[in-house]
C-alpha positions in Angstrom: 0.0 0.0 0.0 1.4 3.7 -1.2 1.9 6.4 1.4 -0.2 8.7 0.9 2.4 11.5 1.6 4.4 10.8 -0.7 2.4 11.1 -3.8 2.8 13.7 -5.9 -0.3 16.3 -5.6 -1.5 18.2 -8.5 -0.1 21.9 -9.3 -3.0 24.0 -8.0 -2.1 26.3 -10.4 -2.7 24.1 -13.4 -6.0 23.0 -11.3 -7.5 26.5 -11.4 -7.0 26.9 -15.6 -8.5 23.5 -15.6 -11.8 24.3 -14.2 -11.5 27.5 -16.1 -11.3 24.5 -19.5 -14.5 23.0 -18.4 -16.3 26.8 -17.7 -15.0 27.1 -21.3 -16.8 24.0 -22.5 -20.1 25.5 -21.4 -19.4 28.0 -24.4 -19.8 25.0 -26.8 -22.9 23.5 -25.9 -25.8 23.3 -28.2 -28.1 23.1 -25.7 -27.0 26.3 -23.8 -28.3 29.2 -25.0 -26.3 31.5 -27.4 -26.2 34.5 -25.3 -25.7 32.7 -22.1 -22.4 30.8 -24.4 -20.9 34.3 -24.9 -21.3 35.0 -21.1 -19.4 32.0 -20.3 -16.9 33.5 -22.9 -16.4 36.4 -20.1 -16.6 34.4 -17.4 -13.1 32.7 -18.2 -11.9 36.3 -19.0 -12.8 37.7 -15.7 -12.2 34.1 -13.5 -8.5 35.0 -15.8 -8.0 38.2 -15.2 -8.0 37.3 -11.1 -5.6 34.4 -12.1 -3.3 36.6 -13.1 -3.4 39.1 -10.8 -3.6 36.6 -7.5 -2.5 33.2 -8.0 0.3 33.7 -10.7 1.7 36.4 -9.6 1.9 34.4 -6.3 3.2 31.7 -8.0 5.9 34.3 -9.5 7.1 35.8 -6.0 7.1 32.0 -4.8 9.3 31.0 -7.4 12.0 34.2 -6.8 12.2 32.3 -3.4 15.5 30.4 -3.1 13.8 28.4 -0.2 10.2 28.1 -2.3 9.0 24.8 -3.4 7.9 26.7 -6.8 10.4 26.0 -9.8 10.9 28.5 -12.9 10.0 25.2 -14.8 6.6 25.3 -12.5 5.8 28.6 -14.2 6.4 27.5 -17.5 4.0 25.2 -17.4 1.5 27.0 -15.9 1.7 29.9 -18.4 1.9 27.5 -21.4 -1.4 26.3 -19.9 -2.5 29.7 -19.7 -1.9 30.9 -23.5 -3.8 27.7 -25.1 -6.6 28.0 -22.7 -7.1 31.6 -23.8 -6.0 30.7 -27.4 -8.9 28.5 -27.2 -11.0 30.6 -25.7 -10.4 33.3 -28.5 -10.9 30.1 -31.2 -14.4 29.4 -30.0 -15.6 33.3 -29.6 -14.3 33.6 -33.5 -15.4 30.1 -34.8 -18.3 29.1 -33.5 -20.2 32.1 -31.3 -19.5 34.6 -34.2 -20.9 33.2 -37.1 -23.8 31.5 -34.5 -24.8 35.4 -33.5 -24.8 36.3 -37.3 -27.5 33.8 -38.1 -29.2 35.6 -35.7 -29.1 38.9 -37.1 -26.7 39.9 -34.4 -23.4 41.4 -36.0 -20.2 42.9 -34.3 -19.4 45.3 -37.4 -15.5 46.3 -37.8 -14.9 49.3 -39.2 -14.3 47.3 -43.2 -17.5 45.8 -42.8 -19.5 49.4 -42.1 -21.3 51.0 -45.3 -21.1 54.8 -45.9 -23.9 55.7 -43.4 -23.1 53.9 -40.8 -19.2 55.0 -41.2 -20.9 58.5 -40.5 -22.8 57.4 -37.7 -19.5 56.2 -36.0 -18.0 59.0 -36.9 -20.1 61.6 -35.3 -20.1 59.5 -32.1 -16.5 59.3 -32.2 -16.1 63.3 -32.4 -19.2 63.6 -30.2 -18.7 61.1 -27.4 -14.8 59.5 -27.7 -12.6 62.4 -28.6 -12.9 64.8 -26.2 -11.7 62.5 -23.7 -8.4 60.8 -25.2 -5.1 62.3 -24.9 -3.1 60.8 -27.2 0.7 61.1 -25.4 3.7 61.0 -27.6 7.0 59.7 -25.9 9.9 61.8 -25.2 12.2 62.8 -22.5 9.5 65.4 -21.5 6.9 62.9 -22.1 7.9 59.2 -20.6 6.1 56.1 -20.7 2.7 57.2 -18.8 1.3 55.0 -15.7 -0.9 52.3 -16.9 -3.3 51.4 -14.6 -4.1 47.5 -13.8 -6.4 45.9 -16.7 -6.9 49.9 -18.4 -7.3 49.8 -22.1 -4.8 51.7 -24.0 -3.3 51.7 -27.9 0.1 52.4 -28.8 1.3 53.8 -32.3 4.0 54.5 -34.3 4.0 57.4 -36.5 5.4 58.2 -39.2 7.6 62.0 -40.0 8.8 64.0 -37.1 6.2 66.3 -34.8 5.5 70.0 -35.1 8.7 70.6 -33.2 10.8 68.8 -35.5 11.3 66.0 -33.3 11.6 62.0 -34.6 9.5 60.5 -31.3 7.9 58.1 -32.9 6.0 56.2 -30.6 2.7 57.3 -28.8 0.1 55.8 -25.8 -3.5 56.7 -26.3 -5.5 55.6 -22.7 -9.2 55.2 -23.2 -11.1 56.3 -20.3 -12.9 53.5 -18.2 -16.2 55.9 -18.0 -16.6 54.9 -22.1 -18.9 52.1 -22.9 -17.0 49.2 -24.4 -20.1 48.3 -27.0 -22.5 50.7 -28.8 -25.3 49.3 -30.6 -26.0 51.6 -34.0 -29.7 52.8 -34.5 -32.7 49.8 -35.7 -32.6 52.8 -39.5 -28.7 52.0 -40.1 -28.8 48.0 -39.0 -30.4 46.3 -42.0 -32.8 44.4 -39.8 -30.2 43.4 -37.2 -29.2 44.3 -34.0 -25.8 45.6 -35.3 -22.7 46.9 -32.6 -19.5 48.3 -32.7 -17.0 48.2 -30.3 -15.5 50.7 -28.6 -12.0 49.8 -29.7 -12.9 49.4 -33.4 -14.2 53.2 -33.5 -10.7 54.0 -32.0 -9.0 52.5 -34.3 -11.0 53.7 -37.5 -10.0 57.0 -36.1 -6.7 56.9 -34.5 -4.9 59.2 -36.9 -7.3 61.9 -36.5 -5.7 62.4 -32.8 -2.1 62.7 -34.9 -2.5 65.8 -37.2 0.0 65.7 -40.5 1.3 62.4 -39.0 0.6 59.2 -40.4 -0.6 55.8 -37.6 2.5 53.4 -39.4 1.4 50.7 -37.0 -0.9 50.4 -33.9 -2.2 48.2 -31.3 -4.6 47.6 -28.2 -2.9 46.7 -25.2 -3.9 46.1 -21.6 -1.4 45.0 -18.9 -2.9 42.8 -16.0 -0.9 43.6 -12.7 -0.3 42.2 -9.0 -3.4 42.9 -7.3 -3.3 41.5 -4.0 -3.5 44.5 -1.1 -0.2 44.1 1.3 -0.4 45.5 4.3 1.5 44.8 7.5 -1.1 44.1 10.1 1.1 44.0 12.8 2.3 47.0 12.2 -0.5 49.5 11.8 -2.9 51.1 14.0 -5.8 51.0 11.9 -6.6 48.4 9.5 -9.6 50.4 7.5 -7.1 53.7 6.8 -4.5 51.6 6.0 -6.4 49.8 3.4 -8.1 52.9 2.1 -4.9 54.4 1.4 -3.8 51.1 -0.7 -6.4 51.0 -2.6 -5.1 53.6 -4.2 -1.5 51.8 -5.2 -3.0 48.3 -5.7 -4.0 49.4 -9.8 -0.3 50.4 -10.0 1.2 46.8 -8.9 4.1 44.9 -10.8 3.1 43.8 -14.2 2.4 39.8 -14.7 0.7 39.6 -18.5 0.7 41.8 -21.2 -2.0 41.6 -24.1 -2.3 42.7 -27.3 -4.0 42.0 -30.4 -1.9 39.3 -32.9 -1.6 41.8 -35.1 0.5 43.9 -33.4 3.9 44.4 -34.3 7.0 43.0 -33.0 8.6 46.0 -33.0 6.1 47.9 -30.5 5.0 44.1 -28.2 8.8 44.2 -27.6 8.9 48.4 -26.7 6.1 47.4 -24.4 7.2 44.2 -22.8 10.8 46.2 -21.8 8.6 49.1 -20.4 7.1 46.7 -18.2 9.5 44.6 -17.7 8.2 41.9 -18.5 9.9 38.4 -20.1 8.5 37.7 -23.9 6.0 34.4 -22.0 4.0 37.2 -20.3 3.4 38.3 -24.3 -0.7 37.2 -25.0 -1.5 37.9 -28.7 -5.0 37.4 -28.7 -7.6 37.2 -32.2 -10.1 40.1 -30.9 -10.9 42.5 -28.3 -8.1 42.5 -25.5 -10.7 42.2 -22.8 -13.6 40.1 -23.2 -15.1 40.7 -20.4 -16.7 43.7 -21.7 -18.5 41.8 -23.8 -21.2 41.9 -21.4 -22.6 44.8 -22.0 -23.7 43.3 -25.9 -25.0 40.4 -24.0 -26.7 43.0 -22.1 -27.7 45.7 -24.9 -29.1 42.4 -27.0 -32.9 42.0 -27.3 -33.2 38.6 -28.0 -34.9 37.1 -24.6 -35.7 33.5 -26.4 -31.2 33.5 -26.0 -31.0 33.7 -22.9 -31.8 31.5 -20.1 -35.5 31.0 -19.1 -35.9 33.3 -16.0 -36.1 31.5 -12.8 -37.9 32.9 -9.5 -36.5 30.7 -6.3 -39.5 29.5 -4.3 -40.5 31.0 -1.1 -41.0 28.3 1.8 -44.2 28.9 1.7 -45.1 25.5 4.0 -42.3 26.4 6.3 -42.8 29.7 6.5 -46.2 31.0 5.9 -45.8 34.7 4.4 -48.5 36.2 6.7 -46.7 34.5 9.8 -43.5 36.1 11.8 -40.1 34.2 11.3 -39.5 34.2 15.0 -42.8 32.3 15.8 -41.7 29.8 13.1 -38.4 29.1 13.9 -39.6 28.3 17.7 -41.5 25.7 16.2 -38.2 24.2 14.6 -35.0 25.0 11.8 -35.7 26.0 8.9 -33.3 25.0 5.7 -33.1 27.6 3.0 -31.4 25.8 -0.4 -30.6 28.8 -2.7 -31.1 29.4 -5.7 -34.1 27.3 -5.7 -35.3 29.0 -2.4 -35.4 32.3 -2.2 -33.0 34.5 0.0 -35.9 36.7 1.1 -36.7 35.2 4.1 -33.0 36.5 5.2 -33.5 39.6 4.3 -37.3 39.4 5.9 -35.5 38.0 8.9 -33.3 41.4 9.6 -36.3 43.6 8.5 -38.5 41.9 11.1 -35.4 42.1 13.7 -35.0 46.4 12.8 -39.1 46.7 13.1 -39.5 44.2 16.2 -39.2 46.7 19.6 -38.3 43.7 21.4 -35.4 42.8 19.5 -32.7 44.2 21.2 -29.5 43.0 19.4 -28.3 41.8 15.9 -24.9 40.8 15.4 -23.8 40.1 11.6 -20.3 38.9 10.3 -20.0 41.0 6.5 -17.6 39.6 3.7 -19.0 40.3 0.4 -22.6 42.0 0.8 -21.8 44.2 -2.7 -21.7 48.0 -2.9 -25.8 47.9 -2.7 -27.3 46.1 0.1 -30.7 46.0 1.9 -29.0 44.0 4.9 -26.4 46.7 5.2 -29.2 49.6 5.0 -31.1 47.6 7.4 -28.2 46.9 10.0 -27.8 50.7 9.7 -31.6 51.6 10.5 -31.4 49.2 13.6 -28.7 51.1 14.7 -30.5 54.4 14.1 -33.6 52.9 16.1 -31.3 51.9 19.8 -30.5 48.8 18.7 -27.1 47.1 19.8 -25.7 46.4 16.4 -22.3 44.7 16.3 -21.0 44.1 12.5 -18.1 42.0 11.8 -16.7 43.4 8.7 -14.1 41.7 6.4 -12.1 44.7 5.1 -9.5 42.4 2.8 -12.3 40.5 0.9 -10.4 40.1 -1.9 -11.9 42.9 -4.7 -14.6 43.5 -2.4 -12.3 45.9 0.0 -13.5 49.1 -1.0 -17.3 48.9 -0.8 -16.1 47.2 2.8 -14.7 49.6 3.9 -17.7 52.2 2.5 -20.2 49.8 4.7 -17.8 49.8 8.2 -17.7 53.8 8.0 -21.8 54.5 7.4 -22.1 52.0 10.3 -20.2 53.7 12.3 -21.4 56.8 11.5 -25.1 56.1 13.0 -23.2 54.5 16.2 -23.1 50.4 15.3 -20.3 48.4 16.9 -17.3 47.7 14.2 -14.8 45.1 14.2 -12.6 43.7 11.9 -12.0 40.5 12.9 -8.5 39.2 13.8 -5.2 40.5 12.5 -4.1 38.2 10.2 -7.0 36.1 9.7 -10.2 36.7 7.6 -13.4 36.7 8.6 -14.7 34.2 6.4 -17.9 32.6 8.5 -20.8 33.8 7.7 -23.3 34.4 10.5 -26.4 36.5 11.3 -27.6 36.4 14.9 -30.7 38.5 16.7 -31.6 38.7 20.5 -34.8 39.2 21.1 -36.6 39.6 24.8 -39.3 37.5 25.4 -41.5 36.7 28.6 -39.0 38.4 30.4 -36.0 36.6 29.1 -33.5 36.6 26.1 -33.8 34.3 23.4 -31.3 34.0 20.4 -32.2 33.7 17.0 -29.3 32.8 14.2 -28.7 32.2 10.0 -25.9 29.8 9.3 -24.9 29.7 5.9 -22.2 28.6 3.1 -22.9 31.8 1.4 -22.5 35.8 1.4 -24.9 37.7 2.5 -25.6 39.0 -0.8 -29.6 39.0 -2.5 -28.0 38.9 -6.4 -25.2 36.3 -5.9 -27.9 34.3 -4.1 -29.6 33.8 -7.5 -26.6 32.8 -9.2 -25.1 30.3 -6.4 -25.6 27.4 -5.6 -25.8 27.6 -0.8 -27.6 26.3 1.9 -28.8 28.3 4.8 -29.9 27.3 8.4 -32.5 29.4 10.2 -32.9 28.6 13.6 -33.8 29.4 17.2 -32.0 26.6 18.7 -30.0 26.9 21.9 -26.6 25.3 21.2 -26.6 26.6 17.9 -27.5 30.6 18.7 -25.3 30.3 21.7 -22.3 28.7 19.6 -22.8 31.5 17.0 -22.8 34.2 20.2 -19.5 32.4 20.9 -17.9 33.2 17.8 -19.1 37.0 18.2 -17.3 37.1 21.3 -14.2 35.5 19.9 -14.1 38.1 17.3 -14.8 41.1 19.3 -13.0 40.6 22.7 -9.9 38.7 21.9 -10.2 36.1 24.7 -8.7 32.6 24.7 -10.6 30.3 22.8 -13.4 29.0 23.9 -14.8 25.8 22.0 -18.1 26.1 21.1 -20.8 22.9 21.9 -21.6 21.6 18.2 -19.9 24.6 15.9 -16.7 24.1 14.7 -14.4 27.0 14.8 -11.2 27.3 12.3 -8.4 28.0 12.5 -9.0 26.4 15.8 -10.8 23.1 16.0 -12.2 22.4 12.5 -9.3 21.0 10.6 -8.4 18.7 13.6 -12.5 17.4 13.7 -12.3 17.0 9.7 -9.0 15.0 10.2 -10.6 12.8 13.3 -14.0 12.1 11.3 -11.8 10.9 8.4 -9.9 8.5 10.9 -13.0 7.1 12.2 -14.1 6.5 9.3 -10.6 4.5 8.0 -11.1 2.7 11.0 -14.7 1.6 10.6 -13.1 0.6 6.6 -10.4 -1.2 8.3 -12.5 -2.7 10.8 -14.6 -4.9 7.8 -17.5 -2.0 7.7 -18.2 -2.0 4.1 -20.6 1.1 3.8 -17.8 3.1 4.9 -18.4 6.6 3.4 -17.0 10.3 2.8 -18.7 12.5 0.7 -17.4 15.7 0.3 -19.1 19.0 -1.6 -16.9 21.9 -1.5 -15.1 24.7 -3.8 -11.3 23.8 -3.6 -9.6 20.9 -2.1 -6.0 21.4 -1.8 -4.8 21.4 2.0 -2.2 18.6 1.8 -3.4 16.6 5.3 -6.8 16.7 4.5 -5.9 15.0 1.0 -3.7 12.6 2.9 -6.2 11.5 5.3 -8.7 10.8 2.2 -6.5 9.0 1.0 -5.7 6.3 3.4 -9.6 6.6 4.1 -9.9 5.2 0.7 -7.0 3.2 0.8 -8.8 1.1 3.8 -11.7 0.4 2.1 -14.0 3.4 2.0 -15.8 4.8 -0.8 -14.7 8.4 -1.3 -16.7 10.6 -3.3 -15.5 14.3 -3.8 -17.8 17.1 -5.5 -14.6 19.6 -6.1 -16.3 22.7 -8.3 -12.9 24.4 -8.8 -8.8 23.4 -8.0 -8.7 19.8 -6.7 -4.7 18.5 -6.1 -6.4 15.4 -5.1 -4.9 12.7 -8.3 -7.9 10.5 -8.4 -7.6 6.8 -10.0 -4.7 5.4 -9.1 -4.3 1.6 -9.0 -4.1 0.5 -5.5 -3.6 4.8 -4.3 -6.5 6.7 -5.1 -8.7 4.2 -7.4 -11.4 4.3 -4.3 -12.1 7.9 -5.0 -14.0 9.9 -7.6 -13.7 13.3 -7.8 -16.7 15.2 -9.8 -17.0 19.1 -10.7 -20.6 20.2 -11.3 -20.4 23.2 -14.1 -23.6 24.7 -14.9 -26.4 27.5 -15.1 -25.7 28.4 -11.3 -22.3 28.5 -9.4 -21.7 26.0 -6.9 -21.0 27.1 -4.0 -22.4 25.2 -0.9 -20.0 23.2 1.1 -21.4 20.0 2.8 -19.2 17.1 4.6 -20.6 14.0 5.2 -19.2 10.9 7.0 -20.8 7.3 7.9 -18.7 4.7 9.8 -21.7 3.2 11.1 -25.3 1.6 10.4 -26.9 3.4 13.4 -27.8 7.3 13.6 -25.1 8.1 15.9 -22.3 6.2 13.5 -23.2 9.1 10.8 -22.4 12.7 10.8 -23.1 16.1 8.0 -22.1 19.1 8.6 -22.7 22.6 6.4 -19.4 25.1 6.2 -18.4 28.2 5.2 -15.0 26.8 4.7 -13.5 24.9 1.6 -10.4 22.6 2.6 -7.6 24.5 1.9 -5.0 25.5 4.0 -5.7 28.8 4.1 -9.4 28.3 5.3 -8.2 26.1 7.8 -5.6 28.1 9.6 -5.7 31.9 7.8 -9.2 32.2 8.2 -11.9 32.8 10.8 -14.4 29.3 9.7 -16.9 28.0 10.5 -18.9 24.7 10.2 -22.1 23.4 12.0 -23.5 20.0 12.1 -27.1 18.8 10.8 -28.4 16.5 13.6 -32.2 17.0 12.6 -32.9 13.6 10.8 -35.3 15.4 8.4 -33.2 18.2 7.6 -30.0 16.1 7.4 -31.5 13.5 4.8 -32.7 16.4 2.8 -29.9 18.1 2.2 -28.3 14.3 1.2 -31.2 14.3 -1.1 -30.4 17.8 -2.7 -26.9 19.0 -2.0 -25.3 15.7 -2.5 -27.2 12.8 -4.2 -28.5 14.5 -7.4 -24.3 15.6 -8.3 -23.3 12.2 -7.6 -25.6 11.0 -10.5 -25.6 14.2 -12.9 -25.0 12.9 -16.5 -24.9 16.8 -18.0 -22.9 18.8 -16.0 -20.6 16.1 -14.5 -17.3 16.4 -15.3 -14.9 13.5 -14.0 -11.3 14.2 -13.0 -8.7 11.7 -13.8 -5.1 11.4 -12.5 -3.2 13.5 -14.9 -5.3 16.5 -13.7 -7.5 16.2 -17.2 -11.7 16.2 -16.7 -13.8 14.6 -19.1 -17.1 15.1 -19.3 -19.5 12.7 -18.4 -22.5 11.8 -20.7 -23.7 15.1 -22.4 -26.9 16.6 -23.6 -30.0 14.9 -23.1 -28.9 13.3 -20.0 -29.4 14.3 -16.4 -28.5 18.0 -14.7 -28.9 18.3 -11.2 -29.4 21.7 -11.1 -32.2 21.3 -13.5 -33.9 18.3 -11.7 -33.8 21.3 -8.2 -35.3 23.7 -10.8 -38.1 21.7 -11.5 -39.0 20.0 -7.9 -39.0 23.8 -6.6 -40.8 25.4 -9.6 -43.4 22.6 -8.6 
């Protein structure tokens, strides 16, 4: 039998551009609609753009580490890896999606395919809308290579003659202001019966030379440099997390350089000027066949009125049997939990839950940990009303949610402002769990009420993940998540709570002992020895270890890994008791459940819910949490939703094998889990 620790994990790297392979895939279904294919498109762009600017240049710093485990090899591969994926990426969006839209009657028109009066049209916008705000720079000693802001669009030229000073500078930056829309759709009178765009960067470049007056545009291209975006800060060191933050905000756009993109026809001559002005080697060089950024492709998707393209819309269900509309939330959740599976349910009760706290008089408390609520946010504006009413209102706000920091930060000081208590956690650790807890006075005594859940605290990306959500008014639980408010706030020693587990204190080592009892039940002869696992990222090296020897003894392993798994499945006599699945479809799954049996009766099973995926990070960097499922009702319903209906998707399924390559499993017409939990709910 193989040690497990000394097998060879995947790159986690390579892991991430591999899940970003099967989001791809969605772009090539026939059975997805052709609008929703092109947002996939800018899904890979955006999910690549935050590649770039986290996890490679990461992997970049690691590897200028003498004492680093990353090699300069390491890179290589990962950014080979990188340029077909995107190569691919373009191939699709040119090949198939293109000509797809066109039968359609939806064009993208270049500035060669425009007749005479739509030329005009263009024109008029250009001079009208797009001129006055370029500034085309020309390079000289007075005039040096400008700042380029992380991900900014920009075109370089090279002109031809000398300027109107009689100098040879040759070479000149245009930036194009973020404010400008990316796509404009031409008037229904100049469109021939389509719905015809232009982008942004086509009008640009039909008239680039106008900007250059007697010069000639020799050669041109877009470009659009992705930088080192991760906020530094030494949080031992400062006095006040939120101002420093604030202030490096305004430095992170300006980080070191990791990719450079332009378009493949671009010069060699001006890709080389550019890669030495960010010093960048010629592998950070991405020619791509199209608009440097496809994200911004969005906004077509967005401008196009073609509903029967789209996906169907979908309203989640309001528990209407659990919780009668006409009924308060409080009353019902004496009576019991209440599970919330979203997007199929709907996250209003939540938000009814906090509105019903602010209105109640004899709610005296609320106490809600914030990570990514989004620069809009009816919980926030509640929080702060309850605070403007005499209510104790203690928020817990993550101020280094990754991308999120500034709207954060925005939230903490409009709380503070109408006198709510704010904390940022620990230093050093994010504030990760996500927990929602009222105290409410009732026949003379105080009574807890709590949401648990896998997911933000955020209405919109509730429609679009995949979570599961815990109402309830039980004691252990409510007093476990007070617990963890205390922890945050007064910096005490650490207090295990009675059934929550708390990272980075006690979770990893109660994942690691659950996955021991259940080797030992395997070991022991117990044949229905089981681990099924439903999480974002599996990549913590112990964790992997321990399901390996799990599955070594005799257990059956099944992992639902949506993103970087370093777990190599399907090794004869290593790992070829474990399947490791990744769910891509409509929604984004997100909901973390861990299940265990290592025993026929009740007691020999356990599931808990998490806000944590198993990664290193989450298990030791990160304030976690994960809660356990003990109703009997509740715990075999979310087998029968969360877990059960991925283990047998024949759509959506993707199967990882030991090389690190997915293949798909079955294909159209078979079954999609995320469908099937459509229709039950929309029933």
């Amino acid at each position: 039998m193989t040690d497990p620790t000394s097998l060879k994990l995947l790159n986690r790297e390579q892991a991430i551009l591999e899940f970003n392979r099967r989001v791809l895939a969605q772009a090539q279904r026939e059975d997805v609609p052709l609008l929703e294919r092109l947002r996939y498109i800018c899904i890979v762009s955006s999910n690549l753009d935050e590649f770039f600017e986290v996890r490679f240049a990461d992997m970049l710093d690691a590897a200028r580490d003498a004492l680093g485990t990353v090699s300069n090899q390491d890179v290589d591969r990962v950014g080979r890896a990188a340029h077909t994926l995107i190569d691919e990426q373009y191939l699709i969006f040119n090949e198939q999606l293109t000509p797809l839209l066109l039968k359609q009657r939806i064009v993208i028109l270049n500035h060669a395919d425009r007749d005479e009066p739509q030329r005009r049209w263009v024109q008029k916008f250009f001079e009208r809308e797009v001129r006055p705000l370029l500034v085309p720079v020309g390079l000289d000693p007075a005039h040096p290579f400008p700042q380029v802001a992380n991900k900014s669009l920009h075109f370089i030229a090279r002109l031809s003659g000398k300027d109107a000073f009689g100098r040879d500078n040759r070479i000149a930056i245009v930036k194009v202001p973020r404010v400008l829309p990316r796509v404009i759709r031409l008037p229904a009178n100049l469109s021939d019966g389509h719905q015809a765009f232009v982008l942004l960067t086509s009008v640009i470049r039909a008239h680039l030379e106008e900007l250059f007056p007697g010069r000639k545009v020799e050669a041109f291209s877009q470009f659009r440099v992705t930088r080192d975006s991760d906020l530094e800060v030494d949080e031992e060191e400062i006095a006040n997390l939120r101002h420093a933050l604030r202030s490096g905000l305004t430095t992170r756009h300006f980080g070191r350089a990791v990719r450079l993109e332009v378009v493949n026809s671009c010069p060699a001559e001006l890709s080389e000027f550019l890669l030495e002005q960010f010093g960048l080697p010629a592998a950070a060089l991405y020619r791509v066949n199209g608009p440097v950024n496809l994200v911004r492709l969005n906004e077509l998707i967005d401008l196009t009125d073609a509903p029967e393209l789209r996906f169907k819309p979908f309203e989640p269900a309001w528990p209407t049997r659990r919780l009668p509309r006409h009924r308060s939330i409080f009353e019902m959740l004496r009576k019991g939990d209440v599970l919330l599976h979203h997007p199929f349910e709907s996250f209003d009760p939540v938000v009814q839950l906090l509105r019903e706290a602010v209105e109640d008089p004899d709610v005296l408390a609320i106490k809600q940990t914030i990570y990514r609520t989004g620069a809009k946010s009816e919980l926030m504006d509640l929080l702060i009303e309850a605070s403007r009413r005499g209510k104790e209102v203690m928020a817990v706000v993550e101020l280094k949610a990754r991308f999120d920091e500034e709207a954060n930060i925005n939230w903490a000081e409009r709380l503070e402002a109408v006198g709510a208590q704010v904390v940022y956690g620990i230093v050093g650790y994010k504030t990760h769990a996500k927990l929602l807890m009222v105290t409410r006075r009732e026949n003379g005594k105080l009574r807890r009420y709590a949401h648990l859940s896998t997911g933000n605290y955020n209405p919109k990306t509730a429609r679009l993940y995949t979570d599961l959500g815990l109402l309830t008014a039980d004691p252990d639980l409510t007093a476990d998540a007070d617990t963890v408010f205390r922890q945050l706030a007064s910096l005490g020693k650490f207090k295990a709570p009675r059934r929550m587990l708390l990272a980075p204190f006690n979770m990893h080592s109660r994942m690691l002992e659950l996955l021991a009892q259940v080797e030992a039940a395997a070991r022991g002869g117990y044949k229905a020895a089981r681990v099924v696992v439903k999480i974002n990222a599996l990549t913590d090296a112990e964790l992997i270890h321990a399901l390996l020897r799990a599955a070594q003894a005799g257990a059956k392993v099944d992992l639902i890994v949506r993103g970087a798994c370093m777990l190599p499945p399907g090794l004869p006599g290593v790992s070829d008791n474990i399947v490791v699945r990744s769910v891509v479809g409509r929604f984004l799954e997100h909901s973390r459940v861990c299940y265990f049996r290592w025993a026929e009766a009740e007691e020999g099973e356990a599931l808990f819910l998490s806000s944590a995926d198993w990664m290193s990070r989450n298990m030791f960097r990160r304030i976690e949490v994960a809660w356990p499922v003990q109703d009997p009702k509740l715990r075999q319903r979310v087998i029968d939703e969360a877990l059960q209906p991925y283990l047998h998707d024949t759509m959506d399924a993707w199967q990882l094998g030991p090389d690190g390559r997915s293949v798909r499993i079955g294909g159209e017409g078979g079954i999609s889990a995320q469908q099937a939990l459509m229709r039950r709910f929309s029933e």
